[in-house]
Each structure stands twice: as C-alpha cells, then as structure tokens.
C-alpha positions in Angstrom: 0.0 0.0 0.0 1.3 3.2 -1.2 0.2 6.9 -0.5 1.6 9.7 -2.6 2.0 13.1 -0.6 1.6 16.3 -2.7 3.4 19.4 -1.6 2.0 22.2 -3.0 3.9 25.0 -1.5 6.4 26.8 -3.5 9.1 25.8 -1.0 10.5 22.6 -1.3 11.1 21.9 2.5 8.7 25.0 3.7 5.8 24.9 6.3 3.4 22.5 3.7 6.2 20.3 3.5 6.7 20.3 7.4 3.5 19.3 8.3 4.1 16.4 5.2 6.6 14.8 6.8 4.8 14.3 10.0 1.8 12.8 8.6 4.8 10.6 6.3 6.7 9.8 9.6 3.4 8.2 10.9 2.0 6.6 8.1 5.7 4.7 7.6 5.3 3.6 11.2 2.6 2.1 10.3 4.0 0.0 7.2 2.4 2.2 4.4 5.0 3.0 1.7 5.1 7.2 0.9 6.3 9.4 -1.7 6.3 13.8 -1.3 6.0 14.3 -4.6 6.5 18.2 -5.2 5.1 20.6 -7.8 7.7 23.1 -7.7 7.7 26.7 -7.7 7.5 26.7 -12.0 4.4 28.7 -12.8 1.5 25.9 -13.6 -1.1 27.0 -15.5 -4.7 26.1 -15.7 -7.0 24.2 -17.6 -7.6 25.7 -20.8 -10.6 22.9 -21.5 -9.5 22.0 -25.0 -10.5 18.6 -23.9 -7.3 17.2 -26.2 -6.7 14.9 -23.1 -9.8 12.9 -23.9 -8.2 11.9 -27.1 -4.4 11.9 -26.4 -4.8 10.2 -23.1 -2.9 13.2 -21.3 -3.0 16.9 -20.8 -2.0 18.9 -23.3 0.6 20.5 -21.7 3.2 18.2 -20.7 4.9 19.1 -16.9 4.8 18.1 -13.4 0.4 17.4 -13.9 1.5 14.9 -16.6 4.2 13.3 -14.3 2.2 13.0 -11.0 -0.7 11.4 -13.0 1.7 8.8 -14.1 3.1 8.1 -10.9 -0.8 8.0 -9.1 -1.3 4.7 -11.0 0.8 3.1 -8.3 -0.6 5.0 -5.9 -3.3 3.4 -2.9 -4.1 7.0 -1.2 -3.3 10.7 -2.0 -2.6 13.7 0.6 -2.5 16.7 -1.0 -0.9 19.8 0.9 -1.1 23.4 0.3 -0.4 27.0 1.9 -3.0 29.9 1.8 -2.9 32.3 -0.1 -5.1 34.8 0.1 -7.6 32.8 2.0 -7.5 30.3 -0.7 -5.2 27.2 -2.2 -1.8 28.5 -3.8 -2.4 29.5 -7.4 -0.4 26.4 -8.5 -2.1 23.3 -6.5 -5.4 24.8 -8.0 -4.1 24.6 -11.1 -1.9 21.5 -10.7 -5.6 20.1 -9.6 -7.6 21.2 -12.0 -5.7 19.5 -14.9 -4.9 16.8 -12.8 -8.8 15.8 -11.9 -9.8 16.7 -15.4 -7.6 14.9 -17.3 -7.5 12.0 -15.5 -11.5 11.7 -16.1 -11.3 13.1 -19.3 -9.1 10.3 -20.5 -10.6 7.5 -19.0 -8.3 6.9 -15.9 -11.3 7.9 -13.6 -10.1 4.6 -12.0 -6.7 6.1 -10.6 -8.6 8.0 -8.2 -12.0 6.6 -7.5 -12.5 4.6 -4.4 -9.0 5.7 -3.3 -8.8 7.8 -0.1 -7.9 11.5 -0.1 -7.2 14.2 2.6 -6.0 17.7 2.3 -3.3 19.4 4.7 -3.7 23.0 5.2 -0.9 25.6 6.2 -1.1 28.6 7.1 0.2 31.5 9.3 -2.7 32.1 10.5 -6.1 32.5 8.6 -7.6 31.2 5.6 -7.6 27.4 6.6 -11.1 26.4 6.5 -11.8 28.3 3.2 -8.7 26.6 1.6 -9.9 23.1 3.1 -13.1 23.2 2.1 -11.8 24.2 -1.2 -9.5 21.1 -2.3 -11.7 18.5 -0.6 -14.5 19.2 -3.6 -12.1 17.6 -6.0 -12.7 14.4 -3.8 -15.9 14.5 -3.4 -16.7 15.0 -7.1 -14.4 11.7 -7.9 -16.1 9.2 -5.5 -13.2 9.5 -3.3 -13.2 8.9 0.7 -12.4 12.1 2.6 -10.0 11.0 5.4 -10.0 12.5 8.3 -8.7 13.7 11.7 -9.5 14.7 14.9 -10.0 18.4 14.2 -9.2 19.7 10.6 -5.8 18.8 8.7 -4.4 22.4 9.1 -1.3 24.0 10.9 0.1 27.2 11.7 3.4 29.3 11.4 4.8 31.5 9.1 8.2 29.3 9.2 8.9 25.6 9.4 10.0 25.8 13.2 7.0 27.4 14.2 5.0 24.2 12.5 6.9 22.2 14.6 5.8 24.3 17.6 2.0 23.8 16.9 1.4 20.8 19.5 -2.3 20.2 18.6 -1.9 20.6 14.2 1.2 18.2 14.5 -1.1 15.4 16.5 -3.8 16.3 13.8 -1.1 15.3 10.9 -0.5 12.1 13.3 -4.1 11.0 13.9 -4.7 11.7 10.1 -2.2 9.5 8.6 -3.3 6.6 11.2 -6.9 6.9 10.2 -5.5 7.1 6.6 -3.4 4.0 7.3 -6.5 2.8 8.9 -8.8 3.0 5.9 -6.0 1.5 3.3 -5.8 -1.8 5.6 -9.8 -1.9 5.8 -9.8 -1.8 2.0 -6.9 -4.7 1.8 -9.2 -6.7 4.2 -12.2 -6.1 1.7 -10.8 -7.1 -1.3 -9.5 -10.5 0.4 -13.1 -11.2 1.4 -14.1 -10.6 -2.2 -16.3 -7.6 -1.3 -16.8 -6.1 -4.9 -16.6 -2.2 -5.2 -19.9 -0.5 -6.0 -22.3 -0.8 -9.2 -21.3 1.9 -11.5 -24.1 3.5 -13.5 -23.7 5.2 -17.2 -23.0 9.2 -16.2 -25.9 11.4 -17.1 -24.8 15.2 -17.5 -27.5 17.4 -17.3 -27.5 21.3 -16.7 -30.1 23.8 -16.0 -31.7 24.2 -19.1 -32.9 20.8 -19.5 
C-alpha cells in the first residue's frame, strides 16, 4: 500500500512540506509506503478545457500534472498539501488540480482515483484554513473519493517551518490523520480478500439547468 503526498507549497522543505513529513513519519510507522511528490515553484497553468486529453490520453501540456498522473497509477491513497494564499489554495495546487482531476476523467483513468482515499493538509500563518480546506476536498468528493479525516481539521500554523513544529495540537492532527489514513488503506486490503466487490457503477448522465 502506497500513499503519494503532494506538496503544494512553492518551497520545497517549507511549512506544507513540514506538516508532510509528520503525517509521512506516521504513516511509515505504520507500514504504508510514501512518496512527497513536489510541484515546484514553475508557474503551472490552468485548464484551458480544450479537452485534447480525452483523445491523447494526457494533458496537453506536458509538466509536473503529466508526471504526478503517471506516478498515481501506483498509488493506494493521495494527501494533497497546500499554503493559503489569500484565504485560498496557492495558485499552482489549484491549477496543478484542476488539470490533474480533469484529465484523468477526461481520458478515461477515472479509476486512478476513484475509491481511493484523499485528505488535504492546510498551512497557514494564521487564517484562511477552513476556506482553503473546504476548497481542495470538492475535488474528492466529485471523484467518488473517501475524505480522510482527523480529529480536528488537517491544518497548521506558522509562518516558518520551526513554528509548524511548535504547533502541539496541528502536528497530533497530521498524526491522527495519517493513522486513520493508514486505517482506511488496511480496511480496503481486508475487503478485497473477502471478495467484497466495489460498487455498481451507473452510465454518467450530465444534465445542466436548461434541460
């Protein structure tokens, strides 16, 4: 079992990274396999809905979204990371997420993410957390992913990577989540040795609201 941790901050060992590691620390202790896999700090741009993907198979545009898709097919569980900015996700995990959600679907890999489970980890130095968190966990719920988890929401605080280290209560939070994340991954081993099928799927029906 394998979950892939994305850090979305533009600093490679930064305060989203921080928090990363703690949640990697616990879920290794608990004999999951981890990768931080990093965006960068290269611009990414959006989706530009040209809907080439559907055809090629990939995203148009071929960097770090094309790379991380690649790598998710080995992947069991995803945490994506992020720090606010401006009361909202970093302009480059949105669009990292965008193309990485939509091209995925749009090219039939659907299966790379659905049923897997997904939490977010917010960072911040001080406000914006909830916004930013309710924010990225609509890409899971739109995928038929599991939310994980933890005993208060997956956020920390400090402007530096020593003051994440300070916050007591968001580094037990990073803890807590990776167990229940580690939790969930062995419940879904246990299933699929009993034979317990995933759920029916049904043809998609797109509708909007003019008819």
């Amino acid at each position: 079992m394998k979950v892939i941790l994305v850090n979305g901050g533009p600093h490679k060992e930064g305060c989203t990274y921080t928090a990363l590691k703690e949640v990697e620390k616990t879920l290794k202790e608990e004999g999951i396999e981890t990768e931080i896999f990093w965006i960068k700090n290269k611009p990414v741009g959006g989706c530009i809905a040209c809907r080439t993907c559907a055809t090629k198979g990939e995203c148009v545009f071929d960097d770090v979204v094309n790379e991380f898709v690649e790598k998710a097919k080995e992947a069991d569980g995803f945490i994506f990371g992020t720090p606010v900015h401006y009361a909202a996700a970093s302009g480059n995990i949105t669009g990292f997420m965008d193309r990485v959600f939509y091209s995925a679907s749009s090219a039939g890999k659907a299966k790379l993410f659905m049923y897997k489970p997904a939490a977010t980890v917010i960072s911040a130095r001080r406000a914006g957390t909830t916004a930013t968190y309710d924010q990225l966990n609509k890409y899971f719920g739109i995928t038929q992913m599991p939310i994980i988890s933890s005993r208060y929401w997956n956020m920390v605080h400090g402007s530096k990577p020593e003051d994440v280290l300070k916050d007591e209560e968001g580094m037990q939070c990073m803890r807590i989540l990776a167990r229940n994340m580690a939790y969930y991954l062995k419940c879904i081993e246990a299933g699929k040795e009993k034979g317990i099928e995933l759920p029916k799927q049904e043809q998609t029906t797109f509708t909007n609201f003019i008819k």
